[in-house]
N, CA, C and O atoms as a CHARMM CRD file, in Angstrom:
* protein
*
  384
    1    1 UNK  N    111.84300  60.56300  91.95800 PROA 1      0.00000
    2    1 UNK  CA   111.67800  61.72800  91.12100 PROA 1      0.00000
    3    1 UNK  C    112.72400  62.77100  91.50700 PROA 1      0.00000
    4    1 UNK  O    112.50600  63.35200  92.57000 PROA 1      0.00000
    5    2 UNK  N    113.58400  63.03500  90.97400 PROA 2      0.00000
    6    2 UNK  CA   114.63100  63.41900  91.36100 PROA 2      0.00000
    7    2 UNK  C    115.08100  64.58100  90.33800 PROA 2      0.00000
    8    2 UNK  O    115.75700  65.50300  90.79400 PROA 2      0.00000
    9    3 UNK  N    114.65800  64.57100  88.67600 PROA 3      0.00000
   10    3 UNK  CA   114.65300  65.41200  87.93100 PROA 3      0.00000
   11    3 UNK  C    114.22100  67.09600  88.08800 PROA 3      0.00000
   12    3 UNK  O    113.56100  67.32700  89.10200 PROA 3      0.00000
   13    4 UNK  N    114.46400  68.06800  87.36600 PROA 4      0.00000
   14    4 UNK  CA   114.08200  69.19900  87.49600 PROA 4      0.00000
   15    4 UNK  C    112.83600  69.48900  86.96300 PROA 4      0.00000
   16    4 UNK  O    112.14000  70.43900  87.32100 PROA 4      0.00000
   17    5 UNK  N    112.45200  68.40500  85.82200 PROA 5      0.00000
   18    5 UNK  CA   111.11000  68.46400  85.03700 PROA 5      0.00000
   19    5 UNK  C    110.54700  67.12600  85.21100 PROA 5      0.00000
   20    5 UNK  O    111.24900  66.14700  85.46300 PROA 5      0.00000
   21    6 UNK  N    109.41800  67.09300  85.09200 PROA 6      0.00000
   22    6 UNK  CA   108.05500  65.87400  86.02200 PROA 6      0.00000
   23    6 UNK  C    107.77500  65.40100  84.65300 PROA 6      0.00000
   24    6 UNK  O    107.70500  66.34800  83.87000 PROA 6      0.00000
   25    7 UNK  N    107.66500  64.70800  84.32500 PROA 7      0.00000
   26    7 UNK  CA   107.14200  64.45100  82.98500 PROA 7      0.00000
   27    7 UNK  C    106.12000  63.17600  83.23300 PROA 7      0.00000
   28    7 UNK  O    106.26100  62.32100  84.10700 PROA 7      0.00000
   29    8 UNK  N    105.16900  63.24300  82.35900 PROA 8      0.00000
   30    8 UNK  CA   103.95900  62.40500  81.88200 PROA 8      0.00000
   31    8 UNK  C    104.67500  60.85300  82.71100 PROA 8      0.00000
   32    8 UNK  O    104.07400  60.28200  83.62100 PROA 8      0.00000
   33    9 UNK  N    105.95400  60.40800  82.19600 PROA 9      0.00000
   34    9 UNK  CA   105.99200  58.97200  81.99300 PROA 9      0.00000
   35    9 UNK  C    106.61600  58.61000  83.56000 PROA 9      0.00000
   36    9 UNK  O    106.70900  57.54400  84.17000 PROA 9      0.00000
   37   10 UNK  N    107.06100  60.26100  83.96500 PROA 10     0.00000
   38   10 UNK  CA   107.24000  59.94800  85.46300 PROA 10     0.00000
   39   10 UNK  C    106.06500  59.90500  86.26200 PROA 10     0.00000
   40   10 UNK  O    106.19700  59.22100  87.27600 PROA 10     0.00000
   41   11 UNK  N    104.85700  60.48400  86.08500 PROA 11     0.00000
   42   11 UNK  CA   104.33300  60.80400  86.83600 PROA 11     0.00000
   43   11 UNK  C    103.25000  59.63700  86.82900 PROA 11     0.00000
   44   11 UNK  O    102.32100  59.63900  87.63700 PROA 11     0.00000
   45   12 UNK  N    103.45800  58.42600  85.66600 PROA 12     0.00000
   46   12 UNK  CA   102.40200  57.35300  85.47100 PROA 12     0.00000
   47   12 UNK  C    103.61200  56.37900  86.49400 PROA 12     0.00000
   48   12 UNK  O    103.17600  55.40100  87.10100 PROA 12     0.00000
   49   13 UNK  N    104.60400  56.62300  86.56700 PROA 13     0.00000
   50   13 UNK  CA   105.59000  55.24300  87.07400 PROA 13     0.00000
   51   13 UNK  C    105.54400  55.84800  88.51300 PROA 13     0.00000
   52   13 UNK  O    105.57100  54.77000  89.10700 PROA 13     0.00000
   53   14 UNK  N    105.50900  56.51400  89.22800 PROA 14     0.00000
   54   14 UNK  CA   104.87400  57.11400  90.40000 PROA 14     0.00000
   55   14 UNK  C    103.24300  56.08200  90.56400 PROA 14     0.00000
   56   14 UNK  O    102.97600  55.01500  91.11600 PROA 14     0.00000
   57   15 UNK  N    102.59900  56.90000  89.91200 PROA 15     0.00000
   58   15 UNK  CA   101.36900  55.83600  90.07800 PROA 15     0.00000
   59   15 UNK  C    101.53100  54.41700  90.26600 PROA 15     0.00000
   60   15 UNK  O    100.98700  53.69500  91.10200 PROA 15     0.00000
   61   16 UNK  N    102.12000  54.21000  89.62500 PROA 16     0.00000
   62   16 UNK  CA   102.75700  52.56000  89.51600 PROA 16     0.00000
   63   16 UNK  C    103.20500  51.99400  90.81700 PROA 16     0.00000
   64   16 UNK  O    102.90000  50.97900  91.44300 PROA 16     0.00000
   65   17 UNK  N    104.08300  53.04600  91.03500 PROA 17     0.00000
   66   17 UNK  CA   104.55000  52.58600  92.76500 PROA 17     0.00000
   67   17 UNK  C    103.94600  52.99900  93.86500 PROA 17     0.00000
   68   17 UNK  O    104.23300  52.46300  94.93500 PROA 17     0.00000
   69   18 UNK  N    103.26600  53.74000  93.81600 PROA 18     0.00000
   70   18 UNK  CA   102.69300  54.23100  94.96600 PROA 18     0.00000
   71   18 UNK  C    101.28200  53.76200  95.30500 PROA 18     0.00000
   72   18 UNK  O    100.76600  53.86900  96.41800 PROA 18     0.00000
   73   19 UNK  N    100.75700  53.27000  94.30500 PROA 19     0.00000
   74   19 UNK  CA    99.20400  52.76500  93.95000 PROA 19     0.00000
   75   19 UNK  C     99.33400  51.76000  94.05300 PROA 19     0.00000
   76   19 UNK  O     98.97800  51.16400  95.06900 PROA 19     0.00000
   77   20 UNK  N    100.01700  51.06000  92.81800 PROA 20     0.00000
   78   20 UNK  CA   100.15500  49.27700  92.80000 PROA 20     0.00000
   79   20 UNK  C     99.42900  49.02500  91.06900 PROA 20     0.00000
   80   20 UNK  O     99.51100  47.93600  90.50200 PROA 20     0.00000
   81   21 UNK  N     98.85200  50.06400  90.53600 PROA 21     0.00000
   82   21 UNK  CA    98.41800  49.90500  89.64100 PROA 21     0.00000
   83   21 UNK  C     99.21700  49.56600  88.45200 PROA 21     0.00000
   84   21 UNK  O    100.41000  49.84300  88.32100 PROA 21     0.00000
   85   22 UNK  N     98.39700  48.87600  87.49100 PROA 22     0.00000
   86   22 UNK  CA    99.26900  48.51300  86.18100 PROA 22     0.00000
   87   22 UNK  C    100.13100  49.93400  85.61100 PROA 22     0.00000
   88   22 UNK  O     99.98000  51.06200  86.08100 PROA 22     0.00000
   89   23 UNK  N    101.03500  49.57300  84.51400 PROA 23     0.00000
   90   23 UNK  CA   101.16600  50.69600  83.57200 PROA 23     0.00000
   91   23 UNK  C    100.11900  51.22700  82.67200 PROA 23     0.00000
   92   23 UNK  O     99.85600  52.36900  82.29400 PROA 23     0.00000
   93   24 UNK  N     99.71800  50.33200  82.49200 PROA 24     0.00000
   94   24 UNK  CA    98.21000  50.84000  81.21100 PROA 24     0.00000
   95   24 UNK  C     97.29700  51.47600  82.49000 PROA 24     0.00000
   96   24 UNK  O     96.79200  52.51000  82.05300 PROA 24     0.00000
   97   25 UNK  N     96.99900  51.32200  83.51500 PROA 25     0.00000
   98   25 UNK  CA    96.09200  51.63700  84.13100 PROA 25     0.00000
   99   25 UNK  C     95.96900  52.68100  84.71600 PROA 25     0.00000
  100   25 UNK  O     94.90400  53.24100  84.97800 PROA 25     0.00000
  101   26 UNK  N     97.30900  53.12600  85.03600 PROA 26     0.00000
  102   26 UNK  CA    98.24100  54.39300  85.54500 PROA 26     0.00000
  103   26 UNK  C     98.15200  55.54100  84.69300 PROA 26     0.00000
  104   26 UNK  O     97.65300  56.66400  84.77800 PROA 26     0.00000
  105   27 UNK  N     98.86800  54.82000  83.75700 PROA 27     0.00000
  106   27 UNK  CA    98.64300  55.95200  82.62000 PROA 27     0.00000
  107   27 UNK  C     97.12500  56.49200  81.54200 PROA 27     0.00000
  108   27 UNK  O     97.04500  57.43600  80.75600 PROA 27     0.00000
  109   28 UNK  N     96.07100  55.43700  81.93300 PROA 28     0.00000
  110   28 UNK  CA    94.70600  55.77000  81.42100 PROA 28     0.00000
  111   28 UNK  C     94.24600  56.85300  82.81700 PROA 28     0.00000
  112   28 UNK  O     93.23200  57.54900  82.75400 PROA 28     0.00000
  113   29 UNK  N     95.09700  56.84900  83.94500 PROA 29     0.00000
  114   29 UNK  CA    94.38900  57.36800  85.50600 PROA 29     0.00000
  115   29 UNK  C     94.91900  58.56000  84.71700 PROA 29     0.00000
  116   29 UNK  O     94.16500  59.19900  83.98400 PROA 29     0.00000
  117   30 UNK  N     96.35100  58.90000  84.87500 PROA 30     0.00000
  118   30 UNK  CA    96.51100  60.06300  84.75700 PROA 30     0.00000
  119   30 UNK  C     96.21600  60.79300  83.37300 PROA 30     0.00000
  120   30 UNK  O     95.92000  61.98800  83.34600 PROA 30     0.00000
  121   31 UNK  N     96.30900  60.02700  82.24800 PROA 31     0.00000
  122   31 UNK  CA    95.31700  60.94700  80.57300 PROA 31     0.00000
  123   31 UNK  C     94.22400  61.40500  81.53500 PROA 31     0.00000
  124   31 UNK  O     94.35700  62.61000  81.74700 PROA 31     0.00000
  125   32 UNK  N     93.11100  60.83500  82.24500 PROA 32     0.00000
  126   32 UNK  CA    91.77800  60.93300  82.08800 PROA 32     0.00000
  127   32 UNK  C     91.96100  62.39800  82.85900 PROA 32     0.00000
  128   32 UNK  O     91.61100  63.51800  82.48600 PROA 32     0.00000
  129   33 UNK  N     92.52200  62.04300  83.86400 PROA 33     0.00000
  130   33 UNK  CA    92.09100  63.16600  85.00100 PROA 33     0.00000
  131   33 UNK  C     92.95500  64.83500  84.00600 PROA 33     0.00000
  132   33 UNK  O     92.59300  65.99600  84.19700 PROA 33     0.00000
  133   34 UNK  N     93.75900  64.51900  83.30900 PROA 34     0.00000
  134   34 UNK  CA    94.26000  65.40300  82.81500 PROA 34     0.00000
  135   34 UNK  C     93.40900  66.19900  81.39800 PROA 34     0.00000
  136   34 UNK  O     93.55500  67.30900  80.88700 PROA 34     0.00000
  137   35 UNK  N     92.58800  65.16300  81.12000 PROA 35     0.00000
  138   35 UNK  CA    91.71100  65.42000  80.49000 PROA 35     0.00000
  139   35 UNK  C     90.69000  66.27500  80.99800 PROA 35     0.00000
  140   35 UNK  O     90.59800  67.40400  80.51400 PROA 35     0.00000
  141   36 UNK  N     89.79500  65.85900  82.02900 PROA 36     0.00000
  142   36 UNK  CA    89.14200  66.66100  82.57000 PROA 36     0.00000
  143   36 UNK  C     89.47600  67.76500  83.31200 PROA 36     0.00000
  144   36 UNK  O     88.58600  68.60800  83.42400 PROA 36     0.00000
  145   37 UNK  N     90.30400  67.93600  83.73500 PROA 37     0.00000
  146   37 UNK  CA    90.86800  69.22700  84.11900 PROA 37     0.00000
  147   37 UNK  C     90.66900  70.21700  82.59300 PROA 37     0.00000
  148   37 UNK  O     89.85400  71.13400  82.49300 PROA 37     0.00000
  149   38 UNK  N     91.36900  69.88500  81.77900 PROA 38     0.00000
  150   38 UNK  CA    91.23700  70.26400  80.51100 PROA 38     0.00000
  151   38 UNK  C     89.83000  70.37500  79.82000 PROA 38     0.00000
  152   38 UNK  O     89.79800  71.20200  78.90900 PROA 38     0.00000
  153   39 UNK  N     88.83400  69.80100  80.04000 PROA 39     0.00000
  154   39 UNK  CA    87.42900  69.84300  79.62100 PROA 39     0.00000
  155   39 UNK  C     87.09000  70.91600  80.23500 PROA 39     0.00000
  156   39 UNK  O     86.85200  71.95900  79.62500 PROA 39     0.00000
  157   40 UNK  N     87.02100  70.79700  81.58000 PROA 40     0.00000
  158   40 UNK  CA    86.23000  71.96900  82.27100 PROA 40     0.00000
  159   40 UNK  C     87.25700  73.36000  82.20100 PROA 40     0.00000
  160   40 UNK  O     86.63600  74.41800  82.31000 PROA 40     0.00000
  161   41 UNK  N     88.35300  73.45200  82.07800 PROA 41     0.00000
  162   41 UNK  CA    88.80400  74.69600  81.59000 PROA 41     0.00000
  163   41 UNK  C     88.23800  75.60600  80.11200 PROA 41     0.00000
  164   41 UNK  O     87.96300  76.75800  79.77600 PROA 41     0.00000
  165   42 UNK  N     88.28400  74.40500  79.62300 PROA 42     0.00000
  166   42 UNK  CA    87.89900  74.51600  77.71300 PROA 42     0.00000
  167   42 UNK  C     86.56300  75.31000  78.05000 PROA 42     0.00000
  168   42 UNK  O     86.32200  76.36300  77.46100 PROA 42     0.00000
  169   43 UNK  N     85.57300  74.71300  79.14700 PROA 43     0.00000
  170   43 UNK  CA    84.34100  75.51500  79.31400 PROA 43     0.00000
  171   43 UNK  C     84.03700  76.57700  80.40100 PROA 43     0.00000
  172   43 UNK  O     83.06800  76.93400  81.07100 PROA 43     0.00000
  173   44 UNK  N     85.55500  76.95900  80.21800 PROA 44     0.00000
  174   44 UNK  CA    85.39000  78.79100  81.23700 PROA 44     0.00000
  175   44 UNK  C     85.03600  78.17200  82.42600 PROA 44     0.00000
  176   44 UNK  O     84.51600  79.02200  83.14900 PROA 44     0.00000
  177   45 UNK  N     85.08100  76.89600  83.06000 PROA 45     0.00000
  178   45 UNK  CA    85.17900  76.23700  84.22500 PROA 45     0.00000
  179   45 UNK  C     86.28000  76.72800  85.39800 PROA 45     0.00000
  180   45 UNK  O     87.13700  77.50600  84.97800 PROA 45     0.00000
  181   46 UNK  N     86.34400  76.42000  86.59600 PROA 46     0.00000
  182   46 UNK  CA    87.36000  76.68900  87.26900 PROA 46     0.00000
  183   46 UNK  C     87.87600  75.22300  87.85200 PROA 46     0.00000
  184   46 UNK  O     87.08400  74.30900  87.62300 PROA 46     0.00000
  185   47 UNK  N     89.04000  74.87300  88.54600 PROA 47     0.00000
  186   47 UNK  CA    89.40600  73.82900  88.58000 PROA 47     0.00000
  187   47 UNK  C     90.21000  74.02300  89.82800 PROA 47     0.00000
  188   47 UNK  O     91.38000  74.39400  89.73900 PROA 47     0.00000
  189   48 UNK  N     89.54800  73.75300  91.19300 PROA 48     0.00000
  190   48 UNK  CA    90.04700  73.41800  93.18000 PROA 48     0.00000
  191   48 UNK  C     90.38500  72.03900  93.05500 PROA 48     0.00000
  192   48 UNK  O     89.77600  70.98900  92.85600 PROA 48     0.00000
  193   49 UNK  N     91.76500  72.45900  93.27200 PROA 49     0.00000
  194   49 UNK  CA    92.32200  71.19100  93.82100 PROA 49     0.00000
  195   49 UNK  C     92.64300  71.47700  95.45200 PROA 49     0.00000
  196   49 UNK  O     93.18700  72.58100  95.49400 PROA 49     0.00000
  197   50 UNK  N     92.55200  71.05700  96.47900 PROA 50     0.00000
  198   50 UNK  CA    92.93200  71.19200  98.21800 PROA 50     0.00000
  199   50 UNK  C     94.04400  71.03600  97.88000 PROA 50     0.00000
  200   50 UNK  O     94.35400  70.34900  96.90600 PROA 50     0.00000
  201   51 UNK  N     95.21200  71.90800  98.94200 PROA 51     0.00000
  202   51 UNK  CA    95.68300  71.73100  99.00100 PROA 51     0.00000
  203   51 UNK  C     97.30800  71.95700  97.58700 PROA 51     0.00000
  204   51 UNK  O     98.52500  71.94700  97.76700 PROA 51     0.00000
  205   52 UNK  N     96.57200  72.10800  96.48400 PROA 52     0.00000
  206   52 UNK  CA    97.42000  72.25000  95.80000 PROA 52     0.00000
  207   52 UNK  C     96.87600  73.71100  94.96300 PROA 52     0.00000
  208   52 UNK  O     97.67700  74.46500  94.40900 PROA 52     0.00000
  209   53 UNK  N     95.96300  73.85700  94.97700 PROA 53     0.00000
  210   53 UNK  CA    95.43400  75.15600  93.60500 PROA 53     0.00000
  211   53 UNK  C     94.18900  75.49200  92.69700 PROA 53     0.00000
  212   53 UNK  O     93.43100  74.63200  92.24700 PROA 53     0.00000
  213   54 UNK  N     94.07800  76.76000  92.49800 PROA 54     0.00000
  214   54 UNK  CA    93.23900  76.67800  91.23500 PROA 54     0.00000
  215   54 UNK  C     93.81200  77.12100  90.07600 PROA 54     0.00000
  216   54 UNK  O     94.78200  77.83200  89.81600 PROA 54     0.00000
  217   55 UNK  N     92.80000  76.40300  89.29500 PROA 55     0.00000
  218   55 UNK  CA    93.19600  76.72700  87.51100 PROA 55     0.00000
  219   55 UNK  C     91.83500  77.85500  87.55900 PROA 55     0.00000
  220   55 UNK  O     90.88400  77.68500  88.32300 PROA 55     0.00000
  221   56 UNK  N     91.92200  78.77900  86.79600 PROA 56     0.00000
  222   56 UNK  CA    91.15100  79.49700  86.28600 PROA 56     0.00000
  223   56 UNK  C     91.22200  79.94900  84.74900 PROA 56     0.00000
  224   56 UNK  O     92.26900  80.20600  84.15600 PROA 56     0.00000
  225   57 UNK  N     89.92000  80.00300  84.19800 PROA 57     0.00000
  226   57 UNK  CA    90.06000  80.82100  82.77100 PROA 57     0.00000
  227   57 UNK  C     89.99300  82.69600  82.82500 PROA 57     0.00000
  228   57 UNK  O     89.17100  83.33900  83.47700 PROA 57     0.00000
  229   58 UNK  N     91.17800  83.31700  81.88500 PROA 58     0.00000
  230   58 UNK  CA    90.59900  84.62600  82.16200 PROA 58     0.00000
  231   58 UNK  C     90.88300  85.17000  80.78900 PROA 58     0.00000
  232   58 UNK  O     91.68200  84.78500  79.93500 PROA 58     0.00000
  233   59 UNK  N     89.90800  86.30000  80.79500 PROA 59     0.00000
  234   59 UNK  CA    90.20600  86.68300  79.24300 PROA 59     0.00000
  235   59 UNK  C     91.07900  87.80700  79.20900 PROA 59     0.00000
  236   59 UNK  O     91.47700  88.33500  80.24800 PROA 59     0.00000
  237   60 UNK  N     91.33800  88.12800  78.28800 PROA 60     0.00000
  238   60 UNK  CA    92.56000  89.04900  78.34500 PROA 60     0.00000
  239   60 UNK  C     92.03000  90.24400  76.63900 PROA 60     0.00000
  240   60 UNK  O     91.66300  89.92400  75.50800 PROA 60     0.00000
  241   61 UNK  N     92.25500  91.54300  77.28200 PROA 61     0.00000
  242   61 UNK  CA    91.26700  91.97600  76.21000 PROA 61     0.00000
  243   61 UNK  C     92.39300  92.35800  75.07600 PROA 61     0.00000
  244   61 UNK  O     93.53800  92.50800  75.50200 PROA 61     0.00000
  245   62 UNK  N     92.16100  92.53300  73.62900 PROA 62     0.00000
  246   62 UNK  CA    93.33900  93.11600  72.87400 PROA 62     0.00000
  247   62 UNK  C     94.09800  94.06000  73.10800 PROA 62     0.00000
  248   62 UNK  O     93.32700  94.94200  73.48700 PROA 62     0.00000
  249   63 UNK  N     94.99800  94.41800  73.13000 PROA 63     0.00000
  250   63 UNK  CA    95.92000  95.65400  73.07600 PROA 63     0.00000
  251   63 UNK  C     97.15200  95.73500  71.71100 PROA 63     0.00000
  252   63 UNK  O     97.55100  94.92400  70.87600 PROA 63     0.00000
  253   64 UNK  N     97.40500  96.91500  71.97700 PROA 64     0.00000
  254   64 UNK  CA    98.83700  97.22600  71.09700 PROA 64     0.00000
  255   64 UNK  C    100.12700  96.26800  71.61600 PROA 64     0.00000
  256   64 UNK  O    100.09700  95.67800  72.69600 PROA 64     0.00000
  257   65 UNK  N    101.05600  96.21700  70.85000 PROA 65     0.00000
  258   65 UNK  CA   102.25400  95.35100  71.48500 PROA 65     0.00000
  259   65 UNK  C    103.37300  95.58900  70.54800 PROA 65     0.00000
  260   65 UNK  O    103.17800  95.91800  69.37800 PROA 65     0.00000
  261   66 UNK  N    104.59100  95.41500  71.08500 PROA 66     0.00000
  262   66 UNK  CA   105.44800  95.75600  69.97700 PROA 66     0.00000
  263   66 UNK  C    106.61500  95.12300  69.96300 PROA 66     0.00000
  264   66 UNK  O    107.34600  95.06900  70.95200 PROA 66     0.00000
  265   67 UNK  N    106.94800  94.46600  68.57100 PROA 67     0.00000
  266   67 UNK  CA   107.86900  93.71100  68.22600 PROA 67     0.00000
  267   67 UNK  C    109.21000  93.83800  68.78600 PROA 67     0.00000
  268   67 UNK  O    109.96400  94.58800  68.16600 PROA 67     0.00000
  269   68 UNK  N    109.62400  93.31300  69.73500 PROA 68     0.00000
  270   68 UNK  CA   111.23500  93.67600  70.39700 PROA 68     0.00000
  271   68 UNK  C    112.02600  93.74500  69.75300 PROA 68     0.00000
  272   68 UNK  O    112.67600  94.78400  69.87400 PROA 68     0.00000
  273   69 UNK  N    112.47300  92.80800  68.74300 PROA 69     0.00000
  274   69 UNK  CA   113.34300  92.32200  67.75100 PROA 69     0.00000
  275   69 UNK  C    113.06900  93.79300  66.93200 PROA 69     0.00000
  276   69 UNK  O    113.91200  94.68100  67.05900 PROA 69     0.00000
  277   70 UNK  N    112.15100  93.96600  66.29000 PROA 70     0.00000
  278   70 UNK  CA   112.09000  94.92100  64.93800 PROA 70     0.00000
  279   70 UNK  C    111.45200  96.68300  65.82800 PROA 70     0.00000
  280   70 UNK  O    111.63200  97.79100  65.32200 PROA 70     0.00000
  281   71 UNK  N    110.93500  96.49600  66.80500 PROA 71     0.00000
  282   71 UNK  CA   109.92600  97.70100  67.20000 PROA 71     0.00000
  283   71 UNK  C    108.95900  98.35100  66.45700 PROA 71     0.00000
  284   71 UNK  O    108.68000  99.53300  66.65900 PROA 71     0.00000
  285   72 UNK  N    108.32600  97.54400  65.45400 PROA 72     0.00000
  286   72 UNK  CA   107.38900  98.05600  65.04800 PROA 72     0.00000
  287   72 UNK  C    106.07200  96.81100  65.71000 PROA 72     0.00000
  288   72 UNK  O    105.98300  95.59100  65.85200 PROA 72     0.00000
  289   73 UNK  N    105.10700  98.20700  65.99600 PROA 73     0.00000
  290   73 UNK  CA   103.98100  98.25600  66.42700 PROA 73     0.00000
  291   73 UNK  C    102.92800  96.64100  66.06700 PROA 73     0.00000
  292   73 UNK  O    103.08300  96.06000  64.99300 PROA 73     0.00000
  293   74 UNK  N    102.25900  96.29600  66.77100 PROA 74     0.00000
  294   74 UNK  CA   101.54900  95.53100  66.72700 PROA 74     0.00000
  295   74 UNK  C    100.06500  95.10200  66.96500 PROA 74     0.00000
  296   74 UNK  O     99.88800  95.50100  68.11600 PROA 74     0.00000
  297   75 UNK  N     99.02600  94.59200  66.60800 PROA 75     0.00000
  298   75 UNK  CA    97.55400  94.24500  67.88400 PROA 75     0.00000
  299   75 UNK  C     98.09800  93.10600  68.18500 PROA 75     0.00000
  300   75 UNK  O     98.69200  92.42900  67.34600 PROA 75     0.00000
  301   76 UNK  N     97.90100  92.63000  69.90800 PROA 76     0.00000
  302   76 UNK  CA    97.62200  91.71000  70.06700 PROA 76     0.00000
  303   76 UNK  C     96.15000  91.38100  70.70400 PROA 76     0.00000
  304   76 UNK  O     95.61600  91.74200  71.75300 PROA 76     0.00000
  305   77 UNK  N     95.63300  90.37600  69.40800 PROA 77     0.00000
  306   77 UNK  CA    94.59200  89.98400  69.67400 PROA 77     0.00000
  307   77 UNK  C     94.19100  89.46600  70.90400 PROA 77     0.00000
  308   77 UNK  O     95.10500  89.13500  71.65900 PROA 77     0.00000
  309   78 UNK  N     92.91000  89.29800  71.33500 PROA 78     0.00000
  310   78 UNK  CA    91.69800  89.28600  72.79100 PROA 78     0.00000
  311   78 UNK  C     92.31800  87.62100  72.66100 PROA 78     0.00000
  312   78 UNK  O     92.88300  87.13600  71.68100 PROA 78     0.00000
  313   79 UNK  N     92.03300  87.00100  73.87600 PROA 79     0.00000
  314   79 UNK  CA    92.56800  85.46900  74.17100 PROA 79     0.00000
  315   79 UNK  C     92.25000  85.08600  75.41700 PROA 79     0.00000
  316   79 UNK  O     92.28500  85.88600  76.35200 PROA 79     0.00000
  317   80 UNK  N     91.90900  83.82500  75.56200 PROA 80     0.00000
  318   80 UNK  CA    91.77000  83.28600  76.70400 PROA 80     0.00000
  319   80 UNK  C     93.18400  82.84500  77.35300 PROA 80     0.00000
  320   80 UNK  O     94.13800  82.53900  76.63900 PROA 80     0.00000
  321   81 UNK  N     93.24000  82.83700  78.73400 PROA 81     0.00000
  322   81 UNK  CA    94.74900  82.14200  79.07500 PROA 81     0.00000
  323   81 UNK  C     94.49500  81.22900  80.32500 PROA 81     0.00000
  324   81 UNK  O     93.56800  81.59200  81.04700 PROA 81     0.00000
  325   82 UNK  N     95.07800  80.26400  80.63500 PROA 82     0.00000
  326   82 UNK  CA    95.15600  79.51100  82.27300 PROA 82     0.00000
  327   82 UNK  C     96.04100  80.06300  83.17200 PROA 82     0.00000
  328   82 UNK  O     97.26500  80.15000  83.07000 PROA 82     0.00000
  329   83 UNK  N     95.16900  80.50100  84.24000 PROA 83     0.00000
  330   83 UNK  CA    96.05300  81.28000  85.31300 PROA 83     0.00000
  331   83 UNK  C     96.23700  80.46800  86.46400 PROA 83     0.00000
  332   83 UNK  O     95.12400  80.16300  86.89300 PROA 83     0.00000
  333   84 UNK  N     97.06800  80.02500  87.09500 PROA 84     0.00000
  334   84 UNK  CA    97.30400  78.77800  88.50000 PROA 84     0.00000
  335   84 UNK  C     96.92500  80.02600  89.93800 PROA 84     0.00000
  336   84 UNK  O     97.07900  81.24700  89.93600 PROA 84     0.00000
  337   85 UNK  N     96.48100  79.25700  90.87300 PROA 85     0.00000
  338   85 UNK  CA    96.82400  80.53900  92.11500 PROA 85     0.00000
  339   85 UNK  C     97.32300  79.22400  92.85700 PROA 85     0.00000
  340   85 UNK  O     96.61700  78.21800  92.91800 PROA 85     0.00000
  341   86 UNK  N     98.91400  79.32700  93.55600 PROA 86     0.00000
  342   86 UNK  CA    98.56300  77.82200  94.17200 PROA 86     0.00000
  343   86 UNK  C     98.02000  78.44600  95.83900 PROA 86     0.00000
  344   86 UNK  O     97.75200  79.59000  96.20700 PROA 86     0.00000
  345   87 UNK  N     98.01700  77.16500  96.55300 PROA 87     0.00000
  346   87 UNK  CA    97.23800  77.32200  97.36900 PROA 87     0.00000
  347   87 UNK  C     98.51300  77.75000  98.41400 PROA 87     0.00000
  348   87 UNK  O     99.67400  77.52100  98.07400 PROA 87     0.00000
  349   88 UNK  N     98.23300  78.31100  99.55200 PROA 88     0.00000
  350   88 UNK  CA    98.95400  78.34300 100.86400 PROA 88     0.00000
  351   88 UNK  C     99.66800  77.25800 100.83300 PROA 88     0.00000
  352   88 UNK  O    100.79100  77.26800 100.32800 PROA 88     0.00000
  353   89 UNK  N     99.10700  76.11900 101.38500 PROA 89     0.00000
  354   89 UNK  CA   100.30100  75.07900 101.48600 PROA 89     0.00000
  355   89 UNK  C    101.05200  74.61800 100.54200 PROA 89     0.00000
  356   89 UNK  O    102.11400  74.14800 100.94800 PROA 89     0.00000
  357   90 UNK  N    100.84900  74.57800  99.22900 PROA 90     0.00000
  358   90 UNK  CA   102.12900  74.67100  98.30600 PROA 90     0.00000
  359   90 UNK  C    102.82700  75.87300  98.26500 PROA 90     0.00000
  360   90 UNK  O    104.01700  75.81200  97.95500 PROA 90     0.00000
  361   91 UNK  N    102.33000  76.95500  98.51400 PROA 91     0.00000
  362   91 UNK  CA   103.44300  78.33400  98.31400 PROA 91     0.00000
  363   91 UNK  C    104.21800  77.65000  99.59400 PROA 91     0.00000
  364   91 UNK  O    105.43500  77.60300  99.41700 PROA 91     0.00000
  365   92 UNK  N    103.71500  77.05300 100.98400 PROA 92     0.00000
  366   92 UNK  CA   104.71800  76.96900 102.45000 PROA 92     0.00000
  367   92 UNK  C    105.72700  75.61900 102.10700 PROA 92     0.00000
  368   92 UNK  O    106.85800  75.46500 102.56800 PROA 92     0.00000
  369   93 UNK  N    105.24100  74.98200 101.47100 PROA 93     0.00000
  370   93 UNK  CA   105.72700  73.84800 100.76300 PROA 93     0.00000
  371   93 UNK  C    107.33900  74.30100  99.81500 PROA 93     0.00000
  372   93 UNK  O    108.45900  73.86000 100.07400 PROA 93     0.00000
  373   94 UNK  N    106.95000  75.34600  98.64400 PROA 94     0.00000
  374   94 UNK  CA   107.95100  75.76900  97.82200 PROA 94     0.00000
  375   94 UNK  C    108.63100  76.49700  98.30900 PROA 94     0.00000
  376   94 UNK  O    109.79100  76.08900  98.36700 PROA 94     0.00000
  377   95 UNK  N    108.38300  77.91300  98.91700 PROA 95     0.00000
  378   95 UNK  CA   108.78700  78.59700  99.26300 PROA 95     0.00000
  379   95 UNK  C    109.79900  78.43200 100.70300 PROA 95     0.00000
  380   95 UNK  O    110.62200  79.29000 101.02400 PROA 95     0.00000
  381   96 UNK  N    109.56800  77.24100 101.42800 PROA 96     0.00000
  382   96 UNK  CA   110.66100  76.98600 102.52600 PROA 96     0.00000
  383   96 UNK  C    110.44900  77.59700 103.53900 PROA 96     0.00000
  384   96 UNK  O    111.22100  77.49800 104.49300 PROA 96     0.00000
């Protein structure tokens, strides 16, 4: 893995080598788990991974906002968003 971006088909051929698992099997491992991460977010869930992070849901309430391009005024509507915190050892990990 040597790229700047991780992508899906790298990250099933990883599985592949590091596991021993099929391609179909790899890639049903990683949909699923990516799925559920995704389920329990969908339900205002939080999501601990050791070692690597949490996902959290947070809401974000409406405000005004304004068009950069044109500067006229805007609402931006109330929204949910995914916020990461990573953990210590990936910030000591990235950060060097």
């Amino acid at each position: 893995m040597t790229t700047t971006t991780l992508t899906r088909v790298e990250l099933t051929d990883a599985i592949v080598r590091e596991v021993g698992l099929t391609r179909q099997e790899s890639s049903y491992l990683l949909d699923r788990m990516l799925e559920m991460i995704s389920e329990s977010l969908e339900g205002e869930g939080a999501v601990k991974l050791s070692r690597f992070g949490n996902f959290n849901v947070r809401r974000k309430a409406a405000r005004e906002g304004r068009n950069p391009k044109t500067g006229i005024q805007a609402t931006i509507s109330a929204r949910k968003v995914v916020t990461f915190k990573p953990s210590p050892m990936l910030k000591d990990r990235v950060g060097g």
